[in-house]
N, C-alpha and C positions, 0 to 999 in steps of 0.2 A: 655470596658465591654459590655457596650449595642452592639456593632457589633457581639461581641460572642457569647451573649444571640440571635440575630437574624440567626448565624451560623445555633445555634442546632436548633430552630425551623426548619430553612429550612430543617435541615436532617433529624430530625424526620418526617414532612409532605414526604417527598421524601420516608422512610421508610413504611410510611402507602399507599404511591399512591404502591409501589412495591408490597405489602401483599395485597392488596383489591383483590377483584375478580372481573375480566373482567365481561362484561355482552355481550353477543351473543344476537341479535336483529333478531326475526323471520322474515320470511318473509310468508306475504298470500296470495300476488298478485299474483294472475296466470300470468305466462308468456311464450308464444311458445315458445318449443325449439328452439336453435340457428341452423339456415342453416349447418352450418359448426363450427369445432374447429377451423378453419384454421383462419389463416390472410389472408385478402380480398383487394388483392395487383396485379390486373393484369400485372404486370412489371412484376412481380418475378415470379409469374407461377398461371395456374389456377383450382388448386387443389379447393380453394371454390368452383366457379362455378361447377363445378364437384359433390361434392359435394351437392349442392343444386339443382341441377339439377335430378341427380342419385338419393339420399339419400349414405349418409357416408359406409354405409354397401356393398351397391353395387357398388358404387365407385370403393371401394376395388378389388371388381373381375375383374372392368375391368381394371385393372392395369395388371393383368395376361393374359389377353388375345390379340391374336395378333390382326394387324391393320385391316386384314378383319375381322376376329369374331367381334371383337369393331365396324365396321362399319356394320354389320348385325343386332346386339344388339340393335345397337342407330335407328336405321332403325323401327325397332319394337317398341319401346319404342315412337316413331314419333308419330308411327301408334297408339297409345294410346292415346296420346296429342290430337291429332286431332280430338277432339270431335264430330264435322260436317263432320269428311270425305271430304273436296274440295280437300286433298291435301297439304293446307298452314295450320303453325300454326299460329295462333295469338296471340298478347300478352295475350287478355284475358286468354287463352287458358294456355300459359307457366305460367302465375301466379297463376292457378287455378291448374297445377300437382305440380310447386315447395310447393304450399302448400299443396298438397297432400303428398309430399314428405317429409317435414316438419312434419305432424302429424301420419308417417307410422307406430311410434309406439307406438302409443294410438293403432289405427286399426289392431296391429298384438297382443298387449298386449288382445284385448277384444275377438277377433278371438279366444285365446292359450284359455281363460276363458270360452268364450262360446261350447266351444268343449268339455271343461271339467265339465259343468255344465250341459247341456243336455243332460243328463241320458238315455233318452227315444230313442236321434238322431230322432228326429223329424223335429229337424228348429227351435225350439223354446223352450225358457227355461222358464218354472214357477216359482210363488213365489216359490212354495212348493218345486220344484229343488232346486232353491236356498239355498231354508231355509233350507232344508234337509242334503244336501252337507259344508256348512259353518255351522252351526248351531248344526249340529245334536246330536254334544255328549251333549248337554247342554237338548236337550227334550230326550235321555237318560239315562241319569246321576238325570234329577233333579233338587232340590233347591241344592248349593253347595255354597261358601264361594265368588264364582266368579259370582252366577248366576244370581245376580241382574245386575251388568255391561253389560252384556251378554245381558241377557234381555232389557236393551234399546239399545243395540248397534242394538239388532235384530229389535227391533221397528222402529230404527231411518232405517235401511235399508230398512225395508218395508214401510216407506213412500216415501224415494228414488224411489223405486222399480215401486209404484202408481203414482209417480208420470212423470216418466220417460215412463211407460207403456200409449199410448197416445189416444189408446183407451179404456180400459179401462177394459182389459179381463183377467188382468193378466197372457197374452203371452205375451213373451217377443221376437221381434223379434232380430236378429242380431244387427240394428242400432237401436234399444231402449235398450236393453243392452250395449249397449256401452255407451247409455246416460246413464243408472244407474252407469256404473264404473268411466266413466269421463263427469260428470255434466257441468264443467269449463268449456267444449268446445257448449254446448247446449245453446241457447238464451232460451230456453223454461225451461229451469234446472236453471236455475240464483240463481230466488228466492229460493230454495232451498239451490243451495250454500252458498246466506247470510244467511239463516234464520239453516243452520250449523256452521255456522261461528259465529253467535249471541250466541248460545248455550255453542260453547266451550270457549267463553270468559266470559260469562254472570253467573259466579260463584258462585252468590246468588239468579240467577232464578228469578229476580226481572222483566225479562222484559228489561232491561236497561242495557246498559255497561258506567261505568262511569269509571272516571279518573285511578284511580286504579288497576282497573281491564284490561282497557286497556294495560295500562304498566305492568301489570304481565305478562300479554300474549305475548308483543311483544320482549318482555326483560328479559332471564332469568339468573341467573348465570353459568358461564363456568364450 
């Protein structure tokens, strides 16, 4: 009797592990994109390096093209490396374009933005561009049912905005606008990032993220 009695227990638990809900664990670590999708296997071929070398996108093209074009291309692309111009690259040098290559699309993402933000085509995009172009149906429109969210998302932008802005003029150039889109990659935007990151966890504005509140944030149901 008691082995039976132990039976159903274990199937009912085994029935409740089956019905629970997963929990998905976020992630907030920033972390560079990866060189390559590829497996990083010089035996087998060296499509990473490729890859990491090129970036994945242009990779691609030179798959299409023939052995002189590819040797014209890589030729130029040399000529880029070579910061100093002697002629030789260094390693400094190829570690310093692979991570250029690495973060090509932060720099093409903030480029496509900033093209689209500066209204004026001047070189330079204002709060007020900014705020005008993302913002504008909300000054508009009005108080509305969304306008208070709105309203701090705007705030919280505009101290991105200041803070990122390094002088202090509220022009935004090219590489300070990129620091307001991607903060993560700025030593000087850090504290910004945690002191956002406190905020979206800190769900009683206390100041403080405690036990709770962390595990809501990092864990939520599937």
């Amino acid at each position: 009797m008691m082995g039976l009695t132990k039976l159903v227990l274990y199937l009912t638990m085994c029935g409740i592990y089956a019905l629970s809900k997963p929990t998905e664990k976020k992630e907030r670590t920033f972390h560079d994109k990866e060189l390559s999708d590829k497996v990083h296997d010089d035996t087998e071929s060296f499509d990473y390096d490729h890859d990491a070398f090129l970036g994945a996108e242009q990779a691609k093209t030179f798959d299409q093209l023939t052995p002189e074009e590819s040797k014209e291309r890589l030729g130029q692309i040399v000529d880029k490396i070579d910061g100093d111009k002697d002629g030789f690259v260094t390693e400094e040098e190829l570690e310093k374009w692979i991570k250029l290559s690495q973060k090509r699309w932060i720099y093409e993402d903030a480029d496509r933005q900033f093209k689209g933000h500066d209204l004026d085509a001047d070189g330079l995009v204002t709060w007020e561009e900014y705020k005008n172009a993302t913002y504008g149906f909300l000054l508009e429109d009005g108080d509305t049912d969304d306008s208070y969210n709105y309203k701090q998302m705007m705030a919280r932008d505009e101290r991105r905005f200041k803070r990122a802005d390094q002088n202090g003029d509220l022009f935004a150039t090219k590489e300070e606008f990129t620091a307001f889109l991607h903060p993560e990659e700025y030593d000087h935007m850090k504290d910004i990032v945690v002191l956002e990151t406190m905020e979206d966890i800190d769900k009683n504005g206390d100041g403080f993220i405690d036990l709770e509140e962390y595990i809501g944030d990092m864990y939520t149901a599937d």
